[in-house]
Residue frames as a rotation matrix with the C-alpha (Angstrom) as fourth column:
UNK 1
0.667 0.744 -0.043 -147.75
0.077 -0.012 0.997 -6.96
0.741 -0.669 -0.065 234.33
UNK 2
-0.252 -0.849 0.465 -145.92
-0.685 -0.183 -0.706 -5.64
0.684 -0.496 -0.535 237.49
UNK 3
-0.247 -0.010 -0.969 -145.36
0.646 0.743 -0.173 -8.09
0.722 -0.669 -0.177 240.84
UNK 4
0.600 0.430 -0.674 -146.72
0.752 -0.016 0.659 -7.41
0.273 -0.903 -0.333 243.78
UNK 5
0.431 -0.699 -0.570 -143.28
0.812 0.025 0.583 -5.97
-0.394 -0.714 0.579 244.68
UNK 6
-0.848 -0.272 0.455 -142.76
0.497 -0.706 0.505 -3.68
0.184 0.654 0.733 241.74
UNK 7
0.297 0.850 0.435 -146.46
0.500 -0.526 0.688 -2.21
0.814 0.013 -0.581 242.54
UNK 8
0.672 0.436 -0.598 -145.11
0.740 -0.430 0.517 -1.56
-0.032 -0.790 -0.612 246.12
UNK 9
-0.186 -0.773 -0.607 -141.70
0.781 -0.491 0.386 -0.28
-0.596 -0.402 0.694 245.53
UNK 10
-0.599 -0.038 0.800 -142.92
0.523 -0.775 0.355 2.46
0.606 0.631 0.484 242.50
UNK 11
0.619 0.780 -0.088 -145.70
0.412 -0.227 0.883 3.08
0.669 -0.583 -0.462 245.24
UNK 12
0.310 -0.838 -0.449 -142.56
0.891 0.091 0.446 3.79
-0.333 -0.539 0.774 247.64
UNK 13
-0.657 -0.726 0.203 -140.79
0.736 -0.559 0.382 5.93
-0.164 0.400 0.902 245.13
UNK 14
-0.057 0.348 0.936 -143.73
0.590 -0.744 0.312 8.01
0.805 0.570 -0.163 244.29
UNK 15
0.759 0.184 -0.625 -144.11
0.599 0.179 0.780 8.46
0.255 -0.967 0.025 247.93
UNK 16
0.396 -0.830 -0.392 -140.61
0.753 0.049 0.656 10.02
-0.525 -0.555 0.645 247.99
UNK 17
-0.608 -0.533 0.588 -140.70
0.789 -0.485 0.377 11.78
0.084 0.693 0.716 245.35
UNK 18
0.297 0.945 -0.137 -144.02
0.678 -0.108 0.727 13.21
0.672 -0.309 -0.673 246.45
UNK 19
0.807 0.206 -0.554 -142.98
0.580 -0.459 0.674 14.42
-0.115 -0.864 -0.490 249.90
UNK 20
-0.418 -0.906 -0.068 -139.70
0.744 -0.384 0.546 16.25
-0.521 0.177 0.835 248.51
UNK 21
-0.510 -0.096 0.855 -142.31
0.840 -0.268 0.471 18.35
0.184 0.959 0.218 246.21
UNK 22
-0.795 0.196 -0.574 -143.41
0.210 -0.798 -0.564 21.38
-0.568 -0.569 0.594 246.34
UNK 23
-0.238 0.692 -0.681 -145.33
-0.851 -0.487 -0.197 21.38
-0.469 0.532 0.705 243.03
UNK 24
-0.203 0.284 0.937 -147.28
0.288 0.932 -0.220 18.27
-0.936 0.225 -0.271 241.24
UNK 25
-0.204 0.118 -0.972 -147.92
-0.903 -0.405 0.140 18.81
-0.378 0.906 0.189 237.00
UNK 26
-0.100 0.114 0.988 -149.47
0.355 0.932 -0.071 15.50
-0.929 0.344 -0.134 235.61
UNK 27
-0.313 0.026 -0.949 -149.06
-0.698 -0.684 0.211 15.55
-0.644 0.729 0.232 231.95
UNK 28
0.531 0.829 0.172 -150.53
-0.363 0.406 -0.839 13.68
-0.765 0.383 0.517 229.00
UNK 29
0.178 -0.893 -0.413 -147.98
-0.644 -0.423 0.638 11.97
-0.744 0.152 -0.650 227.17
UNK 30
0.267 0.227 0.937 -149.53
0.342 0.887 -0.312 9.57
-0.901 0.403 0.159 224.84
UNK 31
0.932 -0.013 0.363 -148.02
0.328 -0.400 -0.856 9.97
0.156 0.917 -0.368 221.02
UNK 32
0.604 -0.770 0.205 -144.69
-0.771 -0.499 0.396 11.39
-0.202 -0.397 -0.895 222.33
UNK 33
0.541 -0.437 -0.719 -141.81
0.152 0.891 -0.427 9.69
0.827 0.122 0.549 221.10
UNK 34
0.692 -0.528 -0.493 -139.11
0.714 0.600 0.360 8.42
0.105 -0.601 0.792 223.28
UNK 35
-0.292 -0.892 0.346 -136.25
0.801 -0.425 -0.421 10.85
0.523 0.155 0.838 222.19
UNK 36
-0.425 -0.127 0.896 -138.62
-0.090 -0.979 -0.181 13.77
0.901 -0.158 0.404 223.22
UNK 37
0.748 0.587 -0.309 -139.41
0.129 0.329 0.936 12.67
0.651 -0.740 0.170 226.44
UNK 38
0.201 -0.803 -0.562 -135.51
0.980 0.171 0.106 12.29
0.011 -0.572 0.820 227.16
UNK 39
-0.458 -0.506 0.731 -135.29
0.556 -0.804 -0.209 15.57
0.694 0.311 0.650 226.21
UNK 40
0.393 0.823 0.410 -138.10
-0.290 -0.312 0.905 16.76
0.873 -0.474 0.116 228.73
UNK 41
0.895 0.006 -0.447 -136.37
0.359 0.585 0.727 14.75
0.266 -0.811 0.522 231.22
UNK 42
-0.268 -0.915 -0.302 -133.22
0.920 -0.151 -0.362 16.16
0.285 -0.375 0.882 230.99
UNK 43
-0.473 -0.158 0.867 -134.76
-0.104 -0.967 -0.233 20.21
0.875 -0.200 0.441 231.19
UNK 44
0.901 0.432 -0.045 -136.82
0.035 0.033 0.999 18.81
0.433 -0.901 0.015 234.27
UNK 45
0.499 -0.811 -0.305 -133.50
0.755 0.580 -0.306 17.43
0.425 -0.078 0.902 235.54
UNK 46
-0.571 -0.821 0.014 -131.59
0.783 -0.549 -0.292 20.67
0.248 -0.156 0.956 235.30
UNK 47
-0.242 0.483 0.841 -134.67
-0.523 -0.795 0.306 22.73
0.817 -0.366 0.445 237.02
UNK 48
-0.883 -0.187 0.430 -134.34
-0.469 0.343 -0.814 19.97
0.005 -0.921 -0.391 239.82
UNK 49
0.319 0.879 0.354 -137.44
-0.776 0.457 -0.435 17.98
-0.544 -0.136 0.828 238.77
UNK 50
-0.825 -0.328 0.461 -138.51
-0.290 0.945 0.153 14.74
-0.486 -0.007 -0.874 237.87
UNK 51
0.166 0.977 -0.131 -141.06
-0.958 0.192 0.213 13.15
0.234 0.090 0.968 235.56
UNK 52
-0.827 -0.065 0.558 -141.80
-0.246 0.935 -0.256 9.88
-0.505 -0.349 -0.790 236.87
UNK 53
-0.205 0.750 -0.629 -144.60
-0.789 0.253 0.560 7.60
0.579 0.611 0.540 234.51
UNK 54
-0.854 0.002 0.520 -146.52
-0.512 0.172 -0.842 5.53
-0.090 -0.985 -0.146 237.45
UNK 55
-0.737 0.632 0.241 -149.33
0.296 -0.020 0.955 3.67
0.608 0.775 -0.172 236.68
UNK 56
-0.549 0.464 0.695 -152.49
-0.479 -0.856 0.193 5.84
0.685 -0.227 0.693 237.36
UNK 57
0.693 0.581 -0.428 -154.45
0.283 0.327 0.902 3.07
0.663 -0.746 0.062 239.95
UNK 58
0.210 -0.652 -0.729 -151.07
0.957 0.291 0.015 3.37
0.202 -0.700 0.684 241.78
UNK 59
-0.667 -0.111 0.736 -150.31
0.129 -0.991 -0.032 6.97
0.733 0.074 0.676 241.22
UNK 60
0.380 0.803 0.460 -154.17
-0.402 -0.304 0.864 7.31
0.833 -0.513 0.207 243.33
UNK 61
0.707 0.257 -0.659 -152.91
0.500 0.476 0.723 5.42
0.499 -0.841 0.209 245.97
UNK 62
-0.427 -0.904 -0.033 -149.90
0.847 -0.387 -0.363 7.34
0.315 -0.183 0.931 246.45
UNK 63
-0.424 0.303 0.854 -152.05
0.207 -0.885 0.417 10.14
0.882 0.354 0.312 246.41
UNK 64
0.697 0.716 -0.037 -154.70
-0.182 0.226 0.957 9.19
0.693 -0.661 0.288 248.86
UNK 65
0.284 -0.692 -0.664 -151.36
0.924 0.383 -0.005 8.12
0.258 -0.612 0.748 251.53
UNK 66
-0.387 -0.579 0.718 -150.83
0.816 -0.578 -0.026 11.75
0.430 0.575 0.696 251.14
UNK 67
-0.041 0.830 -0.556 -154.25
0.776 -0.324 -0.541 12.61
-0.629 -0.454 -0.631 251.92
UNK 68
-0.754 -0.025 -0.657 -154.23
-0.533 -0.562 0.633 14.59
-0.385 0.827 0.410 248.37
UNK 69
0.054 0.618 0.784 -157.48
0.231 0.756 -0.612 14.31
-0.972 0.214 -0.102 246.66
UNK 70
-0.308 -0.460 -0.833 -156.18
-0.843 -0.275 0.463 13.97
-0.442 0.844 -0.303 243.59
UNK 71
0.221 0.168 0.961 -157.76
0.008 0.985 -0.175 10.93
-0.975 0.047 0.217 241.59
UNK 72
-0.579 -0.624 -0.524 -155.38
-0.627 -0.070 0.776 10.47
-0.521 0.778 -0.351 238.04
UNK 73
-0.667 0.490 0.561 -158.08
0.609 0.793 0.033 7.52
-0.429 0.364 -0.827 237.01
UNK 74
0.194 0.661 -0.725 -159.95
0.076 -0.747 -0.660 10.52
-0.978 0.073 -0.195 235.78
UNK 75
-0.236 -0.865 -0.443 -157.64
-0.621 -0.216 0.753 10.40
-0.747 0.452 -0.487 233.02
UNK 76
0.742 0.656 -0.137 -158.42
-0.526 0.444 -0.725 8.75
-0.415 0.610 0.675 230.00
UNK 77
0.622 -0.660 -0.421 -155.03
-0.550 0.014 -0.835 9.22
0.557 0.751 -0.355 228.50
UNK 78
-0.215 -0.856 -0.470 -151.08
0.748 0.165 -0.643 8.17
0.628 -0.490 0.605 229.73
UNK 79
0.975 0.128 0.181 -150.56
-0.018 -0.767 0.642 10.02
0.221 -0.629 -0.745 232.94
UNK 80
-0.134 -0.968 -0.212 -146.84
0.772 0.032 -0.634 10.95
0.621 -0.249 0.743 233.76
UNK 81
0.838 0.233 -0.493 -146.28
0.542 -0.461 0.703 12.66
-0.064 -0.856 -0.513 237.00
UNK 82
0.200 -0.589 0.783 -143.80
-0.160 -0.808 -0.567 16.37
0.967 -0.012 -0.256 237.37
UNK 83
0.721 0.287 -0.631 -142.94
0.687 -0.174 0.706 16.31
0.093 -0.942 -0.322 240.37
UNK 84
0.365 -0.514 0.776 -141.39
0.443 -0.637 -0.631 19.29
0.819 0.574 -0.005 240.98
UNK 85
0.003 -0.107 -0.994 -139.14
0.999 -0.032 0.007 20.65
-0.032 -0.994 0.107 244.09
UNK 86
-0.945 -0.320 -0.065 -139.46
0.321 -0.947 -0.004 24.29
-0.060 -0.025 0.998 243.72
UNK 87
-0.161 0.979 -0.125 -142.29
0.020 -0.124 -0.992 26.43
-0.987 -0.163 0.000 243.21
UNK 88
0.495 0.561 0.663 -144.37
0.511 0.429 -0.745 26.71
-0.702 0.708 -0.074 239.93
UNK 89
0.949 -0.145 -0.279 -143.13
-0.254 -0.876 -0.409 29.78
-0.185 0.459 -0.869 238.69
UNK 90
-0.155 -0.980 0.124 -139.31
-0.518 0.188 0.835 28.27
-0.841 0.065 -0.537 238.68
UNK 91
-0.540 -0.090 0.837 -140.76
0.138 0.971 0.194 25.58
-0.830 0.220 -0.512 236.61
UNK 92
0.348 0.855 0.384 -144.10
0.560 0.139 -0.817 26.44
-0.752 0.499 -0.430 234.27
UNK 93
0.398 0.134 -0.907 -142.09
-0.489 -0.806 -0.334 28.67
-0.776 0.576 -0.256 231.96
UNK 94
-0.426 -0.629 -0.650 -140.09
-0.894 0.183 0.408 26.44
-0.137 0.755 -0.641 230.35
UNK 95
-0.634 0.399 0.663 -142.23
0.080 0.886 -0.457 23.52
-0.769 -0.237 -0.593 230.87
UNK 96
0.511 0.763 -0.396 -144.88
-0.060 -0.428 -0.902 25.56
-0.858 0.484 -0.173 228.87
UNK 97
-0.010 -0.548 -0.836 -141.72
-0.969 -0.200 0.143 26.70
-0.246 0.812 -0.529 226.09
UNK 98
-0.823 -0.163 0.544 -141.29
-0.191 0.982 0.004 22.52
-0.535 -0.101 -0.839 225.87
UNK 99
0.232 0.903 0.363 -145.09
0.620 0.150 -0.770 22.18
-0.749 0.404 -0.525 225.04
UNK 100
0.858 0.454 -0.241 -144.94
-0.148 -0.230 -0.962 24.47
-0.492 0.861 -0.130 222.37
UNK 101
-0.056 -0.817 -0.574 -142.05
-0.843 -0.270 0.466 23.48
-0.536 0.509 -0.673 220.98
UNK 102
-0.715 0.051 0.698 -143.22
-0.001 0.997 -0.074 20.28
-0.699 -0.054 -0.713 220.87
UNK 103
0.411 0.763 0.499 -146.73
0.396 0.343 -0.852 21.19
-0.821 0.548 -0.161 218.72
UNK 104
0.130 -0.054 -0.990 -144.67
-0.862 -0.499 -0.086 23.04
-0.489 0.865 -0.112 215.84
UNK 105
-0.709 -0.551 -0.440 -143.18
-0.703 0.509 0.497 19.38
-0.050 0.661 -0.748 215.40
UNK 106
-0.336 0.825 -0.454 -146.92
-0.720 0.085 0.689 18.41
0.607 0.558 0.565 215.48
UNK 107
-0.334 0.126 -0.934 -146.80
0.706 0.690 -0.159 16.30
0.625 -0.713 -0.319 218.93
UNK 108
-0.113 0.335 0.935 -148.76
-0.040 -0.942 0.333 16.82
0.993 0.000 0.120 221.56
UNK 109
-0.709 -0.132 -0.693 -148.00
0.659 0.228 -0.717 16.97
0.253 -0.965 -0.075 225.46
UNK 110
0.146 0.934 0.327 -150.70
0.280 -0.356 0.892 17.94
0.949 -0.038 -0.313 227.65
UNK 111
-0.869 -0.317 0.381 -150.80
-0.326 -0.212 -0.921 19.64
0.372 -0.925 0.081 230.97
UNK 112
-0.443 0.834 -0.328 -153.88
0.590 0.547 0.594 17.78
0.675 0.070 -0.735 232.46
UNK 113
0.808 0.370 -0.458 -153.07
0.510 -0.049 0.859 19.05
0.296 -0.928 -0.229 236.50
UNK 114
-0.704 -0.696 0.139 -151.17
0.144 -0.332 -0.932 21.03
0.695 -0.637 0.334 238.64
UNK 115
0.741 0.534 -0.407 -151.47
0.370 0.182 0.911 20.92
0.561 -0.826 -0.063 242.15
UNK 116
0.164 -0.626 0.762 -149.35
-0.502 -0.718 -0.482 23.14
0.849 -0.304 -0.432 244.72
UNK 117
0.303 0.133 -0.944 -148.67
0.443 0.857 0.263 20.54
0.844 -0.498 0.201 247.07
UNK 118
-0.779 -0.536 0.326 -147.00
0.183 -0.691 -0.700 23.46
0.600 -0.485 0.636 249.19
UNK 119
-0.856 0.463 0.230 -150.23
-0.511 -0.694 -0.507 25.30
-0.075 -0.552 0.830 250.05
UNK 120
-0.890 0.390 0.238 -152.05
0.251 0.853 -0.457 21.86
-0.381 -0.347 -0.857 249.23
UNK 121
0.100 0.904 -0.415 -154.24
-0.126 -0.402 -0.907 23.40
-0.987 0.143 0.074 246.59
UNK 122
0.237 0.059 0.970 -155.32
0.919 0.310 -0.243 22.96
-0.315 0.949 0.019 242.79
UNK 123
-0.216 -0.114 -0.970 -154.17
-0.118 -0.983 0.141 25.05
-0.969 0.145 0.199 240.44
UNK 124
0.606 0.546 0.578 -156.01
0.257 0.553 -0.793 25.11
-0.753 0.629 0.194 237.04
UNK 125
0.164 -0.605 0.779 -154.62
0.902 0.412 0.130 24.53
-0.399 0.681 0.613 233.92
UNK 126
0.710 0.539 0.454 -155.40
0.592 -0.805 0.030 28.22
0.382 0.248 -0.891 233.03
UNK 127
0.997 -0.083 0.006 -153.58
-0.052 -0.567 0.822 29.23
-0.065 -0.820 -0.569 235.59
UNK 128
0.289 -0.851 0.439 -150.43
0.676 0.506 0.536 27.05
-0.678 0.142 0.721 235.09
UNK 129
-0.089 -0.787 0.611 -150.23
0.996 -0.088 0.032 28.79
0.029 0.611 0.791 231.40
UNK 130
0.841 0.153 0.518 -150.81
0.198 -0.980 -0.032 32.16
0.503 0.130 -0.855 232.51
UNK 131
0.904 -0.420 0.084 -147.85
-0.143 -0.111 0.983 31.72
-0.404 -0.901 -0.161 235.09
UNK 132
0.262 -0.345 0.901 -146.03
0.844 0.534 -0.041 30.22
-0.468 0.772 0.431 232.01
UNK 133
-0.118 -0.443 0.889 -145.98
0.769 -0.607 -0.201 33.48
0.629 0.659 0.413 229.88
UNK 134
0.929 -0.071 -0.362 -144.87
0.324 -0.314 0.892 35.35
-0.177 -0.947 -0.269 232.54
UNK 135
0.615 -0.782 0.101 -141.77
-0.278 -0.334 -0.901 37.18
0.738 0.526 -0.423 232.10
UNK 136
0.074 -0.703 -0.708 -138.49
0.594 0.601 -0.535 35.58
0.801 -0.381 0.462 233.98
UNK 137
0.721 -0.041 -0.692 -137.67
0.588 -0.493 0.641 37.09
-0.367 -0.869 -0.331 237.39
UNK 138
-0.442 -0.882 -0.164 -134.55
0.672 -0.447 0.591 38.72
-0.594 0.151 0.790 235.83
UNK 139
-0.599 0.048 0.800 -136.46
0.655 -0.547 0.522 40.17
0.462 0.836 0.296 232.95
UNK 140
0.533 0.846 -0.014 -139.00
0.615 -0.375 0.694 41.87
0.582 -0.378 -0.720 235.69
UNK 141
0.417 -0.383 -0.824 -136.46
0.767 -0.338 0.546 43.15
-0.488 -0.859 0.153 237.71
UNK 142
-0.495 -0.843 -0.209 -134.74
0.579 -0.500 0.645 44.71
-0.648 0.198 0.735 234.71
UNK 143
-0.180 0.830 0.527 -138.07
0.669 -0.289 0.684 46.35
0.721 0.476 -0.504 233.68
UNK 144
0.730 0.085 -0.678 -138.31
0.640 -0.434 0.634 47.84
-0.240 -0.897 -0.371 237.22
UNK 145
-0.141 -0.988 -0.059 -134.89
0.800 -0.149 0.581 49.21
-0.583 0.034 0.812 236.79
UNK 146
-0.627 0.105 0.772 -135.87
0.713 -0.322 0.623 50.71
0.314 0.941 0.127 233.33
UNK 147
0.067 0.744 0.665 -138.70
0.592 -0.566 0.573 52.33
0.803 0.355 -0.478 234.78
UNK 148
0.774 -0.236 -0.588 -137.50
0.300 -0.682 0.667 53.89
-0.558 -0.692 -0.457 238.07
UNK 149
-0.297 -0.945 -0.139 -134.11
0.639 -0.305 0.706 55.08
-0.709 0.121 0.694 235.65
UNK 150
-0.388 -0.178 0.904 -135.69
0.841 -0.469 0.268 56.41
0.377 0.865 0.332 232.55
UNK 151
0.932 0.260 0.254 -137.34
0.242 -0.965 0.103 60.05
0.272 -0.035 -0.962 234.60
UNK 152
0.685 -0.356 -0.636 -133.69
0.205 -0.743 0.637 60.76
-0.699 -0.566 -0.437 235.91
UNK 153
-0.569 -0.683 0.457 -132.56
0.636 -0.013 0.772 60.41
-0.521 0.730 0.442 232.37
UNK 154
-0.018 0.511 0.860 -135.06
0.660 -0.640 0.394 62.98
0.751 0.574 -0.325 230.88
UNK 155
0.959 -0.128 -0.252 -134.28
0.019 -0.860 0.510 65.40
-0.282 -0.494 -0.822 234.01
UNK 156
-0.139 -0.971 -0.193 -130.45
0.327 -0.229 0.917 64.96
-0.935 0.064 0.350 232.99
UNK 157
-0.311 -0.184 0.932 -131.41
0.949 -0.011 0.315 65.48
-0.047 0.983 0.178 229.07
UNK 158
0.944 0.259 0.207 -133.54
0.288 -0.950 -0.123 68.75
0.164 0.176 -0.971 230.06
UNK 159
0.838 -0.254 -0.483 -130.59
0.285 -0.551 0.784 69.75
-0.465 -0.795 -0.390 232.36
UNK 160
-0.333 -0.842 0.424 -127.87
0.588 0.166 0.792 69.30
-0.737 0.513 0.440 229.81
UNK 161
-0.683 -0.042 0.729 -130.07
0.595 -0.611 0.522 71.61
0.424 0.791 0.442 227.16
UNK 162
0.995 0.094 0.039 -130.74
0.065 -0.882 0.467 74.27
0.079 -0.462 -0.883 229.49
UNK 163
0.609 -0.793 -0.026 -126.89
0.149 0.082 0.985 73.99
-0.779 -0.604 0.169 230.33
UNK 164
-0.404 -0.237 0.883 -126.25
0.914 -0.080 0.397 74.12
-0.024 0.968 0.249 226.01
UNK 165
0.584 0.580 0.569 -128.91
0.551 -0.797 0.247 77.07
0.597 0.169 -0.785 226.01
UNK 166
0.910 -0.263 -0.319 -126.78
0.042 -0.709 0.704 78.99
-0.412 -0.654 -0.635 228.78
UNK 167
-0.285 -0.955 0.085 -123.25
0.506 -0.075 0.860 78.36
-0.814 0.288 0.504 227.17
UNK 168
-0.383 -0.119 0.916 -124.46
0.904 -0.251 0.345 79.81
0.189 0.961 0.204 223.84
UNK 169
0.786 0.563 0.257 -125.87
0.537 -0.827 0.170 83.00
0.308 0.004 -0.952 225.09
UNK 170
0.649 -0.586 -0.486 -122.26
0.160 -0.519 0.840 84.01
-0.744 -0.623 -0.243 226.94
Protein backbone atom coordinates (compact mmCIF):
# COMPACT_ATOMS: atom_id res chain seq x y z
CA UNK A 1 0.00 0.00 0.00
CA UNK A 2 1.49 3.44 -1.03
CA UNK A 3 1.57 6.65 1.65
CA UNK A 4 -0.11 9.45 1.10
CA UNK A 5 3.25 10.85 -0.12
CA UNK A 6 4.19 8.15 -2.57
CA UNK A 7 0.48 8.62 -4.15
CA UNK A 8 1.42 12.36 -4.50
CA UNK A 9 4.91 12.27 -5.67
CA UNK A 10 4.15 9.31 -8.65
CA UNK A 11 1.09 11.75 -9.21
CA UNK A 12 3.95 14.54 -9.63
CA UNK A 13 6.08 12.41 -11.85
CA UNK A 14 3.34 11.38 -14.10
CA UNK A 15 2.54 14.98 -14.33
CA UNK A 16 6.07 15.55 -15.73
CA UNK A 17 6.35 13.05 -17.66
CA UNK A 18 2.97 13.85 -19.16
CA UNK A 19 3.64 17.48 -20.10
CA UNK A 20 7.12 16.60 -21.87
CA UNK A 21 4.88 14.17 -24.22
CA UNK A 22 3.88 14.38 -27.28
CA UNK A 23 2.35 10.88 -27.58
CA UNK A 24 0.53 8.66 -24.68
CA UNK A 25 0.41 4.43 -25.53
CA UNK A 26 -1.08 2.64 -22.39
CA UNK A 27 -0.24 -0.94 -22.65
CA UNK A 28 -1.41 -4.16 -21.05
CA UNK A 29 1.27 -5.80 -19.35
CA UNK A 30 -0.07 -8.45 -17.18
CA UNK A 31 1.90 -12.03 -17.76
CA UNK A 32 5.09 -10.26 -18.95
CA UNK A 33 8.04 -11.26 -17.21
CA UNK A 34 10.42 -8.87 -15.68
CA UNK A 35 13.47 -9.46 -18.06
CA UNK A 36 11.09 -8.51 -21.00
CA UNK A 37 9.89 -5.49 -19.73
CA UNK A 38 13.66 -4.35 -19.14
CA UNK A 39 14.10 -5.03 -22.46
CA UNK A 40 11.06 -2.78 -23.60
CA UNK A 41 12.42 -0.24 -21.36
CA UNK A 42 15.62 -0.01 -22.65
CA UNK A 43 14.21 0.29 -26.74
CA UNK A 44 11.75 3.01 -25.23
CA UNK A 45 14.84 4.55 -23.63
CA UNK A 46 16.88 4.76 -26.80
CA UNK A 47 13.70 6.25 -28.87
CA UNK A 48 13.59 8.88 -25.92
CA UNK A 49 10.57 7.33 -24.14
CA UNK A 50 9.50 6.09 -21.01
CA UNK A 51 7.19 3.39 -19.69
CA UNK A 52 6.19 4.38 -16.37
CA UNK A 53 3.61 1.56 -14.37
CA UNK A 54 1.29 4.10 -12.20
CA UNK A 55 -1.48 2.89 -10.51
CA UNK A 56 -4.61 3.36 -12.77
CA UNK A 57 -6.97 5.50 -9.92
CA UNK A 58 -3.82 7.72 -9.95
CA UNK A 59 -2.87 7.51 -13.55
CA UNK A 60 -6.94 9.18 -13.92
CA UNK A 61 -6.06 11.80 -11.81
CA UNK A 62 -3.06 12.76 -13.56
CA UNK A 63 -5.10 12.67 -16.44
CA UNK A 64 -8.06 14.72 -15.45
CA UNK A 65 -5.09 17.68 -14.06
CA UNK A 66 -4.39 17.61 -17.69
CA UNK A 67 -7.85 18.05 -18.64
CA UNK A 68 -7.34 14.67 -20.85
CA UNK A 69 -10.37 12.58 -20.82
CA UNK A 70 -8.73 9.67 -20.62
CA UNK A 71 -10.17 7.29 -17.79
CA UNK A 72 -7.41 4.02 -17.46
CA UNK A 73 -10.07 2.47 -14.70
CA UNK A 74 -11.67 1.25 -17.86
CA UNK A 75 -9.05 -1.23 -17.82
CA UNK A 76 -9.53 -4.42 -16.40
CA UNK A 77 -5.98 -5.49 -16.83
CA UNK A 78 -2.24 -3.88 -15.53
CA UNK A 79 -2.03 -0.51 -17.14
CA UNK A 80 1.59 0.79 -17.85
CA UNK A 81 1.83 4.19 -19.32
CA UNK A 82 4.37 5.10 -22.90
CA UNK A 83 4.87 8.17 -22.60
CA UNK A 84 6.44 9.16 -25.46
CA UNK A 85 8.35 12.59 -26.53
CA UNK A 86 8.21 12.45 -30.18
CA UNK A 87 5.53 11.77 -32.47
CA UNK A 88 3.87 8.29 -33.06
CA UNK A 89 5.35 7.42 -36.14
CA UNK A 90 9.09 7.75 -34.48
CA UNK A 91 7.80 5.34 -32.00
CA UNK A 92 4.79 2.70 -33.14
CA UNK A 93 7.13 0.80 -35.44
CA UNK A 94 9.24 -0.72 -33.24
CA UNK A 95 6.94 -0.66 -30.38
CA UNK A 96 4.62 -2.80 -32.65
CA UNK A 97 8.13 -5.11 -33.84
CA UNK A 98 8.43 -5.58 -29.67
CA UNK A 99 4.75 -6.86 -29.55
CA UNK A 100 5.30 -9.33 -31.99
CA UNK A 101 8.29 -10.44 -30.98
CA UNK A 102 7.03 -10.90 -27.84
CA UNK A 103 3.83 -13.38 -29.04
CA UNK A 104 6.28 -15.87 -30.99
CA UNK A 105 7.68 -16.39 -27.31
CA UNK A 106 3.93 -16.80 -26.49
CA UNK A 107 3.57 -13.52 -24.15
CA UNK A 108 1.33 -11.11 -24.59
CA UNK A 109 1.63 -7.15 -24.45
CA UNK A 110 -1.27 -5.22 -25.39
CA UNK A 111 -1.71 -1.82 -26.87
CA UNK A 112 -5.00 -0.83 -25.05
CA UNK A 113 -4.63 3.35 -26.02
CA UNK A 114 -2.93 5.83 -27.77
CA UNK A 115 -3.65 9.26 -27.45
CA UNK A 116 -1.77 12.21 -29.39
CA UNK A 117 -1.47 14.44 -26.62
CA UNK A 118 0.04 16.94 -29.33
CA UNK A 119 -3.20 17.55 -31.24
CA UNK A 120 -5.03 16.28 -27.95
CA UNK A 121 -6.83 13.52 -29.75
CA UNK A 122 -7.47 9.60 -29.60
CA UNK A 123 -5.99 7.55 -31.79
CA UNK A 124 -7.41 3.98 -32.15
CA UNK A 125 -5.67 1.01 -31.72
CA UNK A 126 -6.22 0.29 -35.49
CA UNK A 127 -4.68 3.11 -36.25
CA UNK A 128 -1.57 2.82 -33.97
CA UNK A 129 -0.88 -0.69 -35.94
CA UNK A 130 -1.47 0.58 -39.25
CA UNK A 131 1.16 3.45 -38.52
CA UNK A 132 3.28 0.50 -37.15
CA UNK A 133 3.69 -1.38 -40.53
CA UNK A 134 4.54 1.51 -42.18
CA UNK A 135 7.74 1.57 -43.90
CA UNK A 136 10.70 3.70 -42.04
CA UNK A 137 11.17 7.28 -43.29
CA UNK A 138 14.51 6.20 -44.88
CA UNK A 139 13.00 3.23 -46.60
CA UNK A 140 10.22 5.77 -48.22
CA UNK A 141 12.55 8.15 -49.26
CA UNK A 142 14.66 5.50 -50.93
CA UNK A 143 11.53 4.20 -52.78
CA UNK A 144 10.93 7.79 -54.04
CA UNK A 145 14.42 7.86 -55.29
CA UNK A 146 13.91 4.42 -57.05
CA UNK A 147 10.99 5.64 -58.70
CA UNK A 148 11.85 9.14 -59.99
CA UNK A 149 15.54 7.22 -61.18
CA UNK A 150 14.38 4.06 -62.78
CA UNK A 151 12.63 6.16 -66.35
CA UNK A 152 16.12 7.93 -66.81
CA UNK A 153 17.65 4.53 -66.65
CA UNK A 154 15.44 2.94 -69.42
CA UNK A 155 15.92 6.30 -71.59
CA UNK A 156 19.83 5.70 -71.05
CA UNK A 157 19.35 1.75 -71.87
CA UNK A 158 17.23 2.71 -75.15
CA UNK A 159 19.92 5.39 -75.87
CA UNK A 160 22.92 3.15 -75.48
CA UNK A 161 21.13 0.44 -78.04
CA UNK A 162 20.28 2.86 -80.57
CA UNK A 163 23.99 4.11 -80.08
CA UNK A 164 25.14 -0.09 -80.46
CA UNK A 165 22.60 -0.19 -83.52
CA UNK A 166 24.46 2.94 -85.16
CA UNK A 167 28.12 1.71 -84.48
CA UNK A 168 27.36 -1.63 -86.19
CA UNK A 169 25.93 -0.33 -89.35
CA UNK A 170 29.33 1.99 -90.08
Amino acid sequence: MLTKEQKKEQIAEGLAELKKSQTLILVDFSGIPTADLRNLRTLLKELNSKLKVIKKRLLRIVFKNEGLDLDPTQFESQVGAIFVQSDIYFVAGKVYKFIKDLAKKKRDLKVLSVFDLKNRKPVSVEEFTTIAKLPSREVLLAQVVMMMTVPIKKLLIVLNGRKQQLETRS
